[in-house]
PQR file of N, CA, C, O and H, with PARSE charges and radii, in Angstrom:
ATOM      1  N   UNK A   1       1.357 -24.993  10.990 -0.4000 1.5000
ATOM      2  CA  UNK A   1       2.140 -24.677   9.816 -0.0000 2.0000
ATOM      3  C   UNK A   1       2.633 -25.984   9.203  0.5500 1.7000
ATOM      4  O   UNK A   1       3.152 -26.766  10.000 -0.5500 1.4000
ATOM      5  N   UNK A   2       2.576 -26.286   8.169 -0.4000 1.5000
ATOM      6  CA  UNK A   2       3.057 -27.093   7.096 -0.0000 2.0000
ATOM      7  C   UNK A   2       4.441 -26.983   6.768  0.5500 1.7000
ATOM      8  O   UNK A   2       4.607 -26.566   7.914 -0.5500 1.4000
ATOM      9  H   UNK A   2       2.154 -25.650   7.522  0.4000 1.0000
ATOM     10  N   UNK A   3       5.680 -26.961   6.251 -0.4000 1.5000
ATOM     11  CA  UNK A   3       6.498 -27.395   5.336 -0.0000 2.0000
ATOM     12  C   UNK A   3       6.939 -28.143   4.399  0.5500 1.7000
ATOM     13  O   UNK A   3       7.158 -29.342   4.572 -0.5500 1.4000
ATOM     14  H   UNK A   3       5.546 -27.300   5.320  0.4000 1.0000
ATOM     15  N   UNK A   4       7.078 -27.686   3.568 -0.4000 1.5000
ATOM     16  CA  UNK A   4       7.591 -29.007   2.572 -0.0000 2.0000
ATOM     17  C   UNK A   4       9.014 -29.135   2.085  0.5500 1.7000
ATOM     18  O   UNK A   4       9.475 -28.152   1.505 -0.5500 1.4000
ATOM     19  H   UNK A   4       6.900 -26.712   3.427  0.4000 1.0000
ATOM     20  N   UNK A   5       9.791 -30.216   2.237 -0.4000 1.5000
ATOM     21  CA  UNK A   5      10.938 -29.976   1.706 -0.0000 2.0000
ATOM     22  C   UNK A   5      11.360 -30.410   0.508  0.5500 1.7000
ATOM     23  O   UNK A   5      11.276 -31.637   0.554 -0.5500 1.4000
ATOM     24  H   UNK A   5       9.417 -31.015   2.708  0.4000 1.0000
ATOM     25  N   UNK A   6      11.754 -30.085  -0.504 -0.4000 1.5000
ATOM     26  CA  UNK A   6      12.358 -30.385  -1.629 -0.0000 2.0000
ATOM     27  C   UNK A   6      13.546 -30.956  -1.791  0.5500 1.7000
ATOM     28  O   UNK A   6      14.551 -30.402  -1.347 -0.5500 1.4000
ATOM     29  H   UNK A   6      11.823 -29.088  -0.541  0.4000 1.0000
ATOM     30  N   UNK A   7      13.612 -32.212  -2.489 -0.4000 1.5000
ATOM     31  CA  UNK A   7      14.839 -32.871  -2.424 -0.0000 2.0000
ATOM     32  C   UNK A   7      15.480 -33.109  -3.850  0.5500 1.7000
ATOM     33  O   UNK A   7      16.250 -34.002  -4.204 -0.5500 1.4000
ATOM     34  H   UNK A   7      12.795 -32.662  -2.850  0.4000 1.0000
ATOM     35  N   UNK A   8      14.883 -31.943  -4.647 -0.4000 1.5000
ATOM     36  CA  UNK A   8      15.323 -32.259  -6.191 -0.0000 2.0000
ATOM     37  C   UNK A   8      16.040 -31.020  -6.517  0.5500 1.7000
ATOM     38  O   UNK A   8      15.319 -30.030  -6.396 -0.5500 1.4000
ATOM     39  H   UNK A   8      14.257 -31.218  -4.359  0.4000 1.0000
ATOM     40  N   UNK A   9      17.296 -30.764  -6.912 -0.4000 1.5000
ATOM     41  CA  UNK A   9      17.844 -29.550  -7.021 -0.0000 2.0000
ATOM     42  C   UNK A   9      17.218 -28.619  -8.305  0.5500 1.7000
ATOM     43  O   UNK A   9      16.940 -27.429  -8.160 -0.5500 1.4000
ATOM     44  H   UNK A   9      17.882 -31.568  -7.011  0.4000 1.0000
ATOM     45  N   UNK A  10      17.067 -29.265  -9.421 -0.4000 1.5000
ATOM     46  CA  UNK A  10      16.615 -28.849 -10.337 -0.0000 2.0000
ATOM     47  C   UNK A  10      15.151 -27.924 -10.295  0.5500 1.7000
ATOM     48  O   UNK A  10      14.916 -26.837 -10.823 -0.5500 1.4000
ATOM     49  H   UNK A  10      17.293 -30.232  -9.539  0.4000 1.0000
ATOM     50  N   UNK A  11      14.189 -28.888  -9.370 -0.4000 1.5000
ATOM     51  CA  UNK A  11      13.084 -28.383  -9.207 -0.0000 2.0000
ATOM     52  C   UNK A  11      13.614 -26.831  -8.424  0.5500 1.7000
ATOM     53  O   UNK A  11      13.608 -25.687  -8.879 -0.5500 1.4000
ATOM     54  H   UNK A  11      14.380 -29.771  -8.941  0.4000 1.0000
ATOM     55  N   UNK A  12      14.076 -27.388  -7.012 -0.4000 1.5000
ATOM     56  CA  UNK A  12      14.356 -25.762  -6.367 -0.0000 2.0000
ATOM     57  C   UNK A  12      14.794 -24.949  -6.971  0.5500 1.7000
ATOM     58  O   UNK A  12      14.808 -23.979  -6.213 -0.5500 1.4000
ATOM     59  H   UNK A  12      14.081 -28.317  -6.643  0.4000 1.0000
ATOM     60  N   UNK A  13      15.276 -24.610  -8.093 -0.4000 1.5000
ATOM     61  CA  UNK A  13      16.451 -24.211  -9.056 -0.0000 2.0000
ATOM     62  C   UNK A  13      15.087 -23.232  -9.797  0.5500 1.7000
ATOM     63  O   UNK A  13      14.935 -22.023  -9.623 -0.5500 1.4000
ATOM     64  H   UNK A  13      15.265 -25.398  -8.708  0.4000 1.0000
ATOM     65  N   UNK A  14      14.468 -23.859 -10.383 -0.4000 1.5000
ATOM     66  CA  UNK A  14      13.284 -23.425 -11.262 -0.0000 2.0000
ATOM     67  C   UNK A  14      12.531 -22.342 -10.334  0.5500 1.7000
ATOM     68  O   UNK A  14      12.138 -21.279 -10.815 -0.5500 1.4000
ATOM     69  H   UNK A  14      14.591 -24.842 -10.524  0.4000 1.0000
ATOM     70  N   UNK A  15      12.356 -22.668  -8.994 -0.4000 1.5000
ATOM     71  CA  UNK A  15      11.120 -22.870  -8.418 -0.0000 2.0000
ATOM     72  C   UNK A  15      11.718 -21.122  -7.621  0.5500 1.7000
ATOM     73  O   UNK A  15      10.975 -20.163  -7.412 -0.5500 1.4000
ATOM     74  H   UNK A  15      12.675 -23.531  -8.603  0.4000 1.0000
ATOM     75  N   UNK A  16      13.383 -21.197  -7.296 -0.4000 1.5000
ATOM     76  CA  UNK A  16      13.752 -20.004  -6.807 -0.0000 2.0000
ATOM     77  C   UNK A  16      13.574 -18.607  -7.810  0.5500 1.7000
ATOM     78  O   UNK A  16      13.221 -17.462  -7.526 -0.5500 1.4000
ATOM     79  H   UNK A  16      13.987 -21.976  -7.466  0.4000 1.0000
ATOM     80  N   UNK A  17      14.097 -19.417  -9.476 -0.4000 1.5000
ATOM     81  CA  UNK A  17      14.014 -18.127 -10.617 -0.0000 2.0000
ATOM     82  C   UNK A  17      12.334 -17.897 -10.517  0.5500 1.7000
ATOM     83  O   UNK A  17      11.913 -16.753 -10.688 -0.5500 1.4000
ATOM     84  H   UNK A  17      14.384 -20.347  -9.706  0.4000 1.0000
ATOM     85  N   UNK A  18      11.593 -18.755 -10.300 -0.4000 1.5000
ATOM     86  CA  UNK A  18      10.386 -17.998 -10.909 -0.0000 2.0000
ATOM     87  C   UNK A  18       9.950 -17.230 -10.052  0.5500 1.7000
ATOM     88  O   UNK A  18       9.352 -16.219 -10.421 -0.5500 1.4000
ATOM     89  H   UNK A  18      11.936 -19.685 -10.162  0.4000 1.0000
ATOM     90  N   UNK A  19      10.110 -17.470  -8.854 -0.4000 1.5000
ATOM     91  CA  UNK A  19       9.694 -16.475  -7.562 -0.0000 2.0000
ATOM     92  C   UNK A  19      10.445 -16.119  -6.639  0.5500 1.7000
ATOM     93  O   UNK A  19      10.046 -15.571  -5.612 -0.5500 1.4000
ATOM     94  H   UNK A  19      10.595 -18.292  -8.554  0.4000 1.0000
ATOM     95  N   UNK A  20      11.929 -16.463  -6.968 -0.4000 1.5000
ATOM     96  CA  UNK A  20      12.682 -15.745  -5.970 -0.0000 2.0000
ATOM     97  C   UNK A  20      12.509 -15.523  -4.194  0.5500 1.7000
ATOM     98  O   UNK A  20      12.621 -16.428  -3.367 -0.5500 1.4000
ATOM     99  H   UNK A  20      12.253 -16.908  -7.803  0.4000 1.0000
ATOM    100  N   UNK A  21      12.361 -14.797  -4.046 -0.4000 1.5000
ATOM    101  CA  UNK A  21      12.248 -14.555  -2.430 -0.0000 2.0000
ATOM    102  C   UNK A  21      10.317 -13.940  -2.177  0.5500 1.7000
ATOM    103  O   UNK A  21       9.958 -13.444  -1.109 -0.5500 1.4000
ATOM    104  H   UNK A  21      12.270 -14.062  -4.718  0.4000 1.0000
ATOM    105  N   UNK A  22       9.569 -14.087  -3.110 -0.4000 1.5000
ATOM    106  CA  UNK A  22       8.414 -13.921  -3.138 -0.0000 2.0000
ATOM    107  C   UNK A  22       7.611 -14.947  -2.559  0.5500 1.7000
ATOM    108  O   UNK A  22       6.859 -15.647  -3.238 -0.5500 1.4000
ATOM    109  H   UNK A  22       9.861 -14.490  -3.977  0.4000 1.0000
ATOM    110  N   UNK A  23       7.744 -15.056  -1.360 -0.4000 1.5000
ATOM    111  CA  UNK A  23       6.982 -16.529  -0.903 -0.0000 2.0000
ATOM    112  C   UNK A  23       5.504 -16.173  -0.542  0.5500 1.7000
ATOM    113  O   UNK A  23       4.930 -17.175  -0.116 -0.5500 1.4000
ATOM    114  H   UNK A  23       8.355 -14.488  -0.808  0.4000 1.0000
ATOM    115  N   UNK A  24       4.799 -15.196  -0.572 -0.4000 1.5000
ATOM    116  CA  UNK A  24       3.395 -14.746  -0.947 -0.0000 2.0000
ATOM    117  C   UNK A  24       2.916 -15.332  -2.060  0.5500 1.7000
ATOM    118  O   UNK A  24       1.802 -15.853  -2.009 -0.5500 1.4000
ATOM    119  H   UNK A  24       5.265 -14.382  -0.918  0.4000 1.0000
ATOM    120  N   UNK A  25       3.785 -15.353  -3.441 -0.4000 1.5000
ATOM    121  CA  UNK A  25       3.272 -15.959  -5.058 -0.0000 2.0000
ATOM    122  C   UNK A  25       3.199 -16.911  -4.936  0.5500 1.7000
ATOM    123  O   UNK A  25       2.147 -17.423  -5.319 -0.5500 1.4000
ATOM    124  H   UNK A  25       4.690 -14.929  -3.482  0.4000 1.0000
ATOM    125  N   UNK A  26       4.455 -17.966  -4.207 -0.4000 1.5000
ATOM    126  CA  UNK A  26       4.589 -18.756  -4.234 -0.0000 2.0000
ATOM    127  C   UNK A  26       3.660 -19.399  -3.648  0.5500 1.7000
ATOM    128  O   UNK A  26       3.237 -20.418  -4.195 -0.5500 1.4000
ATOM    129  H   UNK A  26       5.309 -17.550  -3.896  0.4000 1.0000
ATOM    130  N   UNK A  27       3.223 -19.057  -2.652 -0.4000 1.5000
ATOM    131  CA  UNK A  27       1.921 -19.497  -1.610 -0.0000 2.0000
ATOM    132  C   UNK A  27       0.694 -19.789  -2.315  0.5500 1.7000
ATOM    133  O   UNK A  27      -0.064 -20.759  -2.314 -0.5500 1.4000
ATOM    134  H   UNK A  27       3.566 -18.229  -2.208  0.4000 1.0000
ATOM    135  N   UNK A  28       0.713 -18.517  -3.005 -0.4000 1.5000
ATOM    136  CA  UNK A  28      -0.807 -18.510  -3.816 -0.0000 2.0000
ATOM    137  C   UNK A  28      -0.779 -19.843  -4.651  0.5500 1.7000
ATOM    138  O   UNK A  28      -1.603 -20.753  -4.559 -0.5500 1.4000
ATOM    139  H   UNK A  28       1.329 -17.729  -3.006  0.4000 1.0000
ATOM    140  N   UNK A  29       0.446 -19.793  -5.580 -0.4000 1.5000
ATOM    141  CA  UNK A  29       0.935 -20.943  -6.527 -0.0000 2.0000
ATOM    142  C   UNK A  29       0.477 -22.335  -6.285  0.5500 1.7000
ATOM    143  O   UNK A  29      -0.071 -23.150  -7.027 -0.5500 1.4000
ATOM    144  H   UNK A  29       1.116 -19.054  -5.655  0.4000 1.0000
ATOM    145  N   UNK A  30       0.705 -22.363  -5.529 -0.4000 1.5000
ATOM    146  CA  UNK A  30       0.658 -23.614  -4.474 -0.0000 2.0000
ATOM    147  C   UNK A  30      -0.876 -23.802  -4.322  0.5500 1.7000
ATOM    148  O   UNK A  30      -1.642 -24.736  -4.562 -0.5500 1.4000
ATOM    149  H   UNK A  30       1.150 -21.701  -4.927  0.4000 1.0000
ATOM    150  N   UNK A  31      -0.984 -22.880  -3.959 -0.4000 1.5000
ATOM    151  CA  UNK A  31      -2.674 -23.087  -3.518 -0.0000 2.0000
ATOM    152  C   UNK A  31      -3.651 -23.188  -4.647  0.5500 1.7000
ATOM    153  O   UNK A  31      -4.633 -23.930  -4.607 -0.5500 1.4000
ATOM    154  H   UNK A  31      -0.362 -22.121  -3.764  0.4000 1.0000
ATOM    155  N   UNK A  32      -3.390 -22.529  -5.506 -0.4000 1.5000
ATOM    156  CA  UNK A  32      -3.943 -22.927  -6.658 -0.0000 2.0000
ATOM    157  C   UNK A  32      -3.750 -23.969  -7.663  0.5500 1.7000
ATOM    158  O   UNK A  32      -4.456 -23.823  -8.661 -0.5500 1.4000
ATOM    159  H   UNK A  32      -2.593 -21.927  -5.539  0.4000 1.0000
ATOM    160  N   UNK A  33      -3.181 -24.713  -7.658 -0.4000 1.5000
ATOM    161  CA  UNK A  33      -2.388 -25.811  -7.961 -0.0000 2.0000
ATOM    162  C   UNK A  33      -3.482 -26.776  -7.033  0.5500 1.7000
ATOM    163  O   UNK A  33      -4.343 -27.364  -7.687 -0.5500 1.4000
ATOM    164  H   UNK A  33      -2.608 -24.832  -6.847  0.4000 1.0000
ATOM    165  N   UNK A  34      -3.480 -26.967  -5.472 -0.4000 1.5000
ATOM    166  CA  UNK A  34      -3.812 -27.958  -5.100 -0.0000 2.0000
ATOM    167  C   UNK A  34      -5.452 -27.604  -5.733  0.5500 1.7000
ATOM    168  O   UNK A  34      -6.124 -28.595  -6.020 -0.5500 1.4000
ATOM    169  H   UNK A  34      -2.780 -26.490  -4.941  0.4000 1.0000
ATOM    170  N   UNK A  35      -5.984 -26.439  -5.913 -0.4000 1.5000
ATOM    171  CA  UNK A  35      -7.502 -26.226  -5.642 -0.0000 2.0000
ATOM    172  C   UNK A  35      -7.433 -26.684  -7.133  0.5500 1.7000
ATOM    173  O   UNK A  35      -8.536 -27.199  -7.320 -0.5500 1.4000
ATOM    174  H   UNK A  35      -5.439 -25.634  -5.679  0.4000 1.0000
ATOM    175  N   UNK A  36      -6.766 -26.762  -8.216 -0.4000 1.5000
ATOM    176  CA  UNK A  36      -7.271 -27.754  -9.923 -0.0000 2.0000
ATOM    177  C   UNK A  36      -7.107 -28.932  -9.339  0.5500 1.7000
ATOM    178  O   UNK A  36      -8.082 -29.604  -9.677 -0.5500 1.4000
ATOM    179  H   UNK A  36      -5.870 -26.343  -8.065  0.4000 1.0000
ATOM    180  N   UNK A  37      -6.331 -29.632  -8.567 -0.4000 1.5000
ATOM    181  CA  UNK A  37      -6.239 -30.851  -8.698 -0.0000 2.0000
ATOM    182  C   UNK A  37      -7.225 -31.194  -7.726  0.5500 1.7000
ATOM    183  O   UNK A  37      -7.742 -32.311  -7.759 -0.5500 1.4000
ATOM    184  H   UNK A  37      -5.539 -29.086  -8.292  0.4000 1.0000
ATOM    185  N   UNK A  38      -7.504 -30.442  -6.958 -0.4000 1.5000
ATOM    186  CA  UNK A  38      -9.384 -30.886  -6.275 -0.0000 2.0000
ATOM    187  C   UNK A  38     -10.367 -31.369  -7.283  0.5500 1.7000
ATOM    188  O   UNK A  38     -11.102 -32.356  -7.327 -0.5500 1.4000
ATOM    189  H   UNK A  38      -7.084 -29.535  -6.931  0.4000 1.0000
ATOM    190  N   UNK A  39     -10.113 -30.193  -8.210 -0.4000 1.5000
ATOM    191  CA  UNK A  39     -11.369 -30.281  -9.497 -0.0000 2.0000
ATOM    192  C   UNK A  39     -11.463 -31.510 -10.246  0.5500 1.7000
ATOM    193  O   UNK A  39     -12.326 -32.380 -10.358 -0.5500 1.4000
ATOM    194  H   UNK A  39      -9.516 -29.391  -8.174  0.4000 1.0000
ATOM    195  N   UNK A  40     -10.098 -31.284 -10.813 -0.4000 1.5000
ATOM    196  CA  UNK A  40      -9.574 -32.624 -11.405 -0.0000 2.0000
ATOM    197  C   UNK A  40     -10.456 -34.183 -10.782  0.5500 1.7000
ATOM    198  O   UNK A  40     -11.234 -35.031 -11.219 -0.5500 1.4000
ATOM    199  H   UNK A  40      -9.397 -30.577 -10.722  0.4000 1.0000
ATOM    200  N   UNK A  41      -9.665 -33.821  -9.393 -0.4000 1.5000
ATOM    201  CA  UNK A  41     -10.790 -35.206  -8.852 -0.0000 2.0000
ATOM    202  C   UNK A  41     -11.941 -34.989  -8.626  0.5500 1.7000
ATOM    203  O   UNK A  41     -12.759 -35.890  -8.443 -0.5500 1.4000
ATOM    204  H   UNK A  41      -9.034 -33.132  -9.038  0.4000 1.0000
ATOM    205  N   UNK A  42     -12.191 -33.856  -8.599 -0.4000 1.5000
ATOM    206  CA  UNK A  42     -14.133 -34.136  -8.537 -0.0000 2.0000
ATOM    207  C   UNK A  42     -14.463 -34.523  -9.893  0.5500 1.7000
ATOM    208  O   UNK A  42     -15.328 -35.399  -9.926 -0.5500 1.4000
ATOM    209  H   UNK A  42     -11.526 -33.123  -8.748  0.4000 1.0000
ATOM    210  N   UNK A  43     -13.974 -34.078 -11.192 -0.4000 1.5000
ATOM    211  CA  UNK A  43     -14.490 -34.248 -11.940 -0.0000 2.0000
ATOM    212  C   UNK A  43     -14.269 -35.772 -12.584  0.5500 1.7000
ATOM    213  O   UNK A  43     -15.291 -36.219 -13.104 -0.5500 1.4000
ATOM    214  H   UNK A  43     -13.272 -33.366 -11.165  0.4000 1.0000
ATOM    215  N   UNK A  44     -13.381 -36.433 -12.622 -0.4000 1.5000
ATOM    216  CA  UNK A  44     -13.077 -37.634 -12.490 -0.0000 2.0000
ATOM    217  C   UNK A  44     -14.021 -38.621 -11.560  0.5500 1.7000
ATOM    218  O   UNK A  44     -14.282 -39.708 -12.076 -0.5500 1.4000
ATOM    219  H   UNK A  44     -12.550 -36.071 -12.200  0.4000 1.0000
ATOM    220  N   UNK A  45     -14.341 -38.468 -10.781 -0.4000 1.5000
ATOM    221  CA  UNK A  45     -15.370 -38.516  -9.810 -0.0000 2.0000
ATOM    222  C   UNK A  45     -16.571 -38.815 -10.330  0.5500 1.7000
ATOM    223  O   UNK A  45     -17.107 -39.895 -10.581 -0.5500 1.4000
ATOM    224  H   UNK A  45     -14.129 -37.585 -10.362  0.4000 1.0000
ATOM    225  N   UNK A  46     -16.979 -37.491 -10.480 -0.4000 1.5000
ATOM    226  CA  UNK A  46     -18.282 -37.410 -11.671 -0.0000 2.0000
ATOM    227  C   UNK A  46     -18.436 -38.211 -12.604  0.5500 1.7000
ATOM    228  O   UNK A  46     -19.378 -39.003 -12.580 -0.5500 1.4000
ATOM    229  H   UNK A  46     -16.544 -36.614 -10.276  0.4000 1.0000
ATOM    230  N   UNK A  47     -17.510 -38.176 -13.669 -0.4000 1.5000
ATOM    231  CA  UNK A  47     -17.347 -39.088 -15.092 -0.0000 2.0000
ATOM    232  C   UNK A  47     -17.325 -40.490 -14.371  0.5500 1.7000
ATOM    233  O   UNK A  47     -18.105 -41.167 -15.041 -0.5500 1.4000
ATOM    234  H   UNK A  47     -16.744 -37.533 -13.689  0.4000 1.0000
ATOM    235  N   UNK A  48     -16.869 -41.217 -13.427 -0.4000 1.5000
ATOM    236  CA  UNK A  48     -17.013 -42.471 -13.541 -0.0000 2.0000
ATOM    237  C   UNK A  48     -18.685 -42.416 -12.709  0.5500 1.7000
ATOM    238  O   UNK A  48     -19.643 -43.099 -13.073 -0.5500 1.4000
ATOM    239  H   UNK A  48     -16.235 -40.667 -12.882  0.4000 1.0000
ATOM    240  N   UNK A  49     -18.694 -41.533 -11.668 -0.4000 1.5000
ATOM    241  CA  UNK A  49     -20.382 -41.892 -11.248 -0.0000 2.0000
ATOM    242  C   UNK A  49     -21.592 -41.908 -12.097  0.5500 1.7000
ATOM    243  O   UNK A  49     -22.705 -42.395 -11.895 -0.5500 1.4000
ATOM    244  H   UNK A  49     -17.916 -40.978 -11.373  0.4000 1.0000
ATOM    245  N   UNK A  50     -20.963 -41.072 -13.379 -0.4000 1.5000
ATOM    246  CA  UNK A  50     -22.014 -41.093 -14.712 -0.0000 2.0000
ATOM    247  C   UNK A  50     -22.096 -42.372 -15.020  0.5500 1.7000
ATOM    248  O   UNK A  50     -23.085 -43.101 -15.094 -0.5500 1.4000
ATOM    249  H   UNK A  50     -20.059 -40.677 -13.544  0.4000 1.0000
ATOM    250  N   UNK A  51     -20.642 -42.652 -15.247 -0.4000 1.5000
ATOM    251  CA  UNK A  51     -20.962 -43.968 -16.542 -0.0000 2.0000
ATOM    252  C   UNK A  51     -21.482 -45.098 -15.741  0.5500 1.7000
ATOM    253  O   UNK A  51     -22.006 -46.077 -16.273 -0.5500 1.4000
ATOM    254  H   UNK A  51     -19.838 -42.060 -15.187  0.4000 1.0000
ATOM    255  N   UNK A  52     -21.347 -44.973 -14.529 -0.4000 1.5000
ATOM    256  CA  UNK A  52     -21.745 -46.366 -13.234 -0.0000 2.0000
ATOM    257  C   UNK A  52     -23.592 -46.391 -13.247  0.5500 1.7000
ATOM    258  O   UNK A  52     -24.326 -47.238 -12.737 -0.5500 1.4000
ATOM    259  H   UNK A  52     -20.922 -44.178 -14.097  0.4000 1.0000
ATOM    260  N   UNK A  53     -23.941 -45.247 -13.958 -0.4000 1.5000
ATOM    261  CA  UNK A  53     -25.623 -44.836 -13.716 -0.0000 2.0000
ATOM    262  C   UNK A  53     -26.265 -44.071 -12.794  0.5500 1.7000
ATOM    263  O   UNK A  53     -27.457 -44.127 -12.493 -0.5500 1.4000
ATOM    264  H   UNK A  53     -23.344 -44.559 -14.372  0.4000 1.0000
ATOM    265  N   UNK A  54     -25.047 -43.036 -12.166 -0.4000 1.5000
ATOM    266  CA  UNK A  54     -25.406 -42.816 -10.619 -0.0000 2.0000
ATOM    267  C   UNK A  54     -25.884 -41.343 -11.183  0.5500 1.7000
ATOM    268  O   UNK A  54     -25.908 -40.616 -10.190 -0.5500 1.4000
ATOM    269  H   UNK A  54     -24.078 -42.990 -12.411  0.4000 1.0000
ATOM    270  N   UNK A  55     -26.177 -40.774 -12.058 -0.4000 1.5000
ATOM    271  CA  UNK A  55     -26.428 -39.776 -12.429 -0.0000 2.0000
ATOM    272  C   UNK A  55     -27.228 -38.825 -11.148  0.5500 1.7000
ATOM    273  O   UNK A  55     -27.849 -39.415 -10.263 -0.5500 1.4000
ATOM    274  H   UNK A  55     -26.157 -41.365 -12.865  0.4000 1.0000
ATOM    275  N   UNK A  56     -27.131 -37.360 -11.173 -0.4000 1.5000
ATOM    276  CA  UNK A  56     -28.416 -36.583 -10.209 -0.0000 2.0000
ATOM    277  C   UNK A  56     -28.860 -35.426 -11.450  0.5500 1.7000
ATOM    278  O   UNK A  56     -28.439 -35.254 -12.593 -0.5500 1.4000
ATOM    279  H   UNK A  56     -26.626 -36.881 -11.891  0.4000 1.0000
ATOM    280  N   UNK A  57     -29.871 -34.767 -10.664 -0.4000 1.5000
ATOM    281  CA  UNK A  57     -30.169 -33.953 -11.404 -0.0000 2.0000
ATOM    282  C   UNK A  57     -29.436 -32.724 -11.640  0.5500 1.7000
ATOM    283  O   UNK A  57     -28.370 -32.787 -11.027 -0.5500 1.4000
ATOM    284  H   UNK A  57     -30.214 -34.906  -9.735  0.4000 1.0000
ATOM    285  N   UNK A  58     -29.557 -31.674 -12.249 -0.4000 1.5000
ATOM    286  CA  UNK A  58     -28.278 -30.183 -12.839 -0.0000 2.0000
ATOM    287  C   UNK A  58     -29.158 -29.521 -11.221  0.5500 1.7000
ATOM    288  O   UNK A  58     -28.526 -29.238 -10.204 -0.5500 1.4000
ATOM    289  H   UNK A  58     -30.423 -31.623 -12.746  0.4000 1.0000
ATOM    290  N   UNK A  59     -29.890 -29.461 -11.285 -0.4000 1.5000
ATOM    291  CA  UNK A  59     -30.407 -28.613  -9.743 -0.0000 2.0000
ATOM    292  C   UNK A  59     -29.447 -29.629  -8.470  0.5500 1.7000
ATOM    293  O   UNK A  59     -28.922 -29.005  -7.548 -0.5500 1.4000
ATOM    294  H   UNK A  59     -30.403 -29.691 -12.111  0.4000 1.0000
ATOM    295  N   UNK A  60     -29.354 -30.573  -8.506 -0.4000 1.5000
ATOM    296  CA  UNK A  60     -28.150 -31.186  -7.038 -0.0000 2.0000
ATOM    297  C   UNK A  60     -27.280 -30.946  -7.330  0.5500 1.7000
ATOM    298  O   UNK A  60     -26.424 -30.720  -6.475 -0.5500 1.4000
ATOM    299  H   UNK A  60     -29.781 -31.080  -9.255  0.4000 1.0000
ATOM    300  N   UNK A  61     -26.975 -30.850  -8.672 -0.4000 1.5000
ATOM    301  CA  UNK A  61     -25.074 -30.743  -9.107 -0.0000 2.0000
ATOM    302  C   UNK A  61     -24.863 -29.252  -8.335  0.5500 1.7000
ATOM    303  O   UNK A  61     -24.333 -28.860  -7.295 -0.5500 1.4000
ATOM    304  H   UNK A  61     -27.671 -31.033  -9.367  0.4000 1.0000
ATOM    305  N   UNK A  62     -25.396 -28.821  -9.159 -0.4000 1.5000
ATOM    306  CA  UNK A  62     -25.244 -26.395  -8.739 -0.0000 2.0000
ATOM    307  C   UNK A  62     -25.408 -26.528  -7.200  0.5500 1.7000
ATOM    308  O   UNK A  62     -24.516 -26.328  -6.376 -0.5500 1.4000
ATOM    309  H   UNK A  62     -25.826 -29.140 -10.004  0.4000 1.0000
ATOM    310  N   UNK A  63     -26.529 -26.851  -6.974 -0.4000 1.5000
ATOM    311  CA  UNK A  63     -26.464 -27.031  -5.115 -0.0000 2.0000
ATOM    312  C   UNK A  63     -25.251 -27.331  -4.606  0.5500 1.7000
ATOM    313  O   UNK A  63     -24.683 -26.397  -4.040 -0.5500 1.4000
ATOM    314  H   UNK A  63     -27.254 -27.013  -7.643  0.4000 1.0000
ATOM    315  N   UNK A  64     -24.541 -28.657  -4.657 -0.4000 1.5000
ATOM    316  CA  UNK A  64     -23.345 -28.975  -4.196 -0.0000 2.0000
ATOM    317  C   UNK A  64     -22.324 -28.433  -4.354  0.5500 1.7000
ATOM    318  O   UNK A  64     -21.481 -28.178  -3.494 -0.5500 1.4000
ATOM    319  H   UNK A  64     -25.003 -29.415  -5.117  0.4000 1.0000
ATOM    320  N   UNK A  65     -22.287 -28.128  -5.833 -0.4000 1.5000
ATOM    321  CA  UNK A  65     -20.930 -27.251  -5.984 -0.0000 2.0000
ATOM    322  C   UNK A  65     -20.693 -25.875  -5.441  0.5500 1.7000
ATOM    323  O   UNK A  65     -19.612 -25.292  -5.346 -0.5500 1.4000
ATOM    324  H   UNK A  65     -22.972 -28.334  -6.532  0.4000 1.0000
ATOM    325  N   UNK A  66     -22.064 -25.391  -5.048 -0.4000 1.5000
ATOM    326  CA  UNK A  66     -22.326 -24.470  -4.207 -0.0000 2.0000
ATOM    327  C   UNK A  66     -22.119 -23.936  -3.261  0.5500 1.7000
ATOM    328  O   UNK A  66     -21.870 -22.736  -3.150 -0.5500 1.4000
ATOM    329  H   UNK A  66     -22.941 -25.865  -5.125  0.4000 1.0000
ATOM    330  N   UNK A  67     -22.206 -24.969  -2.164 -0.4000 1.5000
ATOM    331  CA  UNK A  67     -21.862 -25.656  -1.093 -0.0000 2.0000
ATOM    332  C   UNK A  67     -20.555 -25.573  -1.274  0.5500 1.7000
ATOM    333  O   UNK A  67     -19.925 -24.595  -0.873 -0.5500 1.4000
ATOM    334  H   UNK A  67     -22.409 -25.944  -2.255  0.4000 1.0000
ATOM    335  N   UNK A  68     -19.905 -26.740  -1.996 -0.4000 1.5000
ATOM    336  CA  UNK A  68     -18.106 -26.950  -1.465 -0.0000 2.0000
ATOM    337  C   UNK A  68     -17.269 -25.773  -2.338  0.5500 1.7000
ATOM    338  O   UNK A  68     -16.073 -25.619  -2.090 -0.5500 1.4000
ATOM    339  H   UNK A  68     -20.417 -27.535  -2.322  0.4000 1.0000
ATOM    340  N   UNK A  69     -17.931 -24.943  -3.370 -0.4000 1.5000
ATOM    341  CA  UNK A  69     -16.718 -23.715  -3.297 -0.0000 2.0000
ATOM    342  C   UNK A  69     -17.053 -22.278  -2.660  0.5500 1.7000
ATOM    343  O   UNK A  69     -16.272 -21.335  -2.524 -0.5500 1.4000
ATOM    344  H   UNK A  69     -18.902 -25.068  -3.571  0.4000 1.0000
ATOM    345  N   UNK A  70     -18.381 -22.346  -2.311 -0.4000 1.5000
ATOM    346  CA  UNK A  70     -18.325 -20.817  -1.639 -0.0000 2.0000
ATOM    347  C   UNK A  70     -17.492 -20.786   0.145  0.5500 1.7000
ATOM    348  O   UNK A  70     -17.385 -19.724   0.758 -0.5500 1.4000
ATOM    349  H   UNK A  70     -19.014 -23.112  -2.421  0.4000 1.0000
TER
END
């Protein structure tokens, strides 16, 4: 198990109205949150391996992405 603690009142403040005692949403929240900012860096990722010349073909791209979200 993980925890995280929050040391900003404001944030907890926000973070209790929007979900209250729902720590299932909140879970999901969370989790979906980290899984864009995965993307985010893959895709960032990508864009500089383009412009570097490292290009692959659209058949390796679909393969891989294949792979790391199913």
């Amino acid at each position: 198990m993980l925890t995280i603690e929050i040391d900003d009142p404001a944030l907890e403040a926000n973070i209790k109205q929007t979900y209250g005692e729902d720590t299932q949403s909140m879970k999901q929240a969370f989790l979906d949150f980290l899984q864009s900012q995965q993307v985010k860096q893959d895709v960032a990722i990508a864009q500089n391996e383009l412009e570097q010349g490292k290009a692959i073909t659209s058949s390796e791209v679909f393969n891989s992405l294949r792979a790391q979200y199913q």
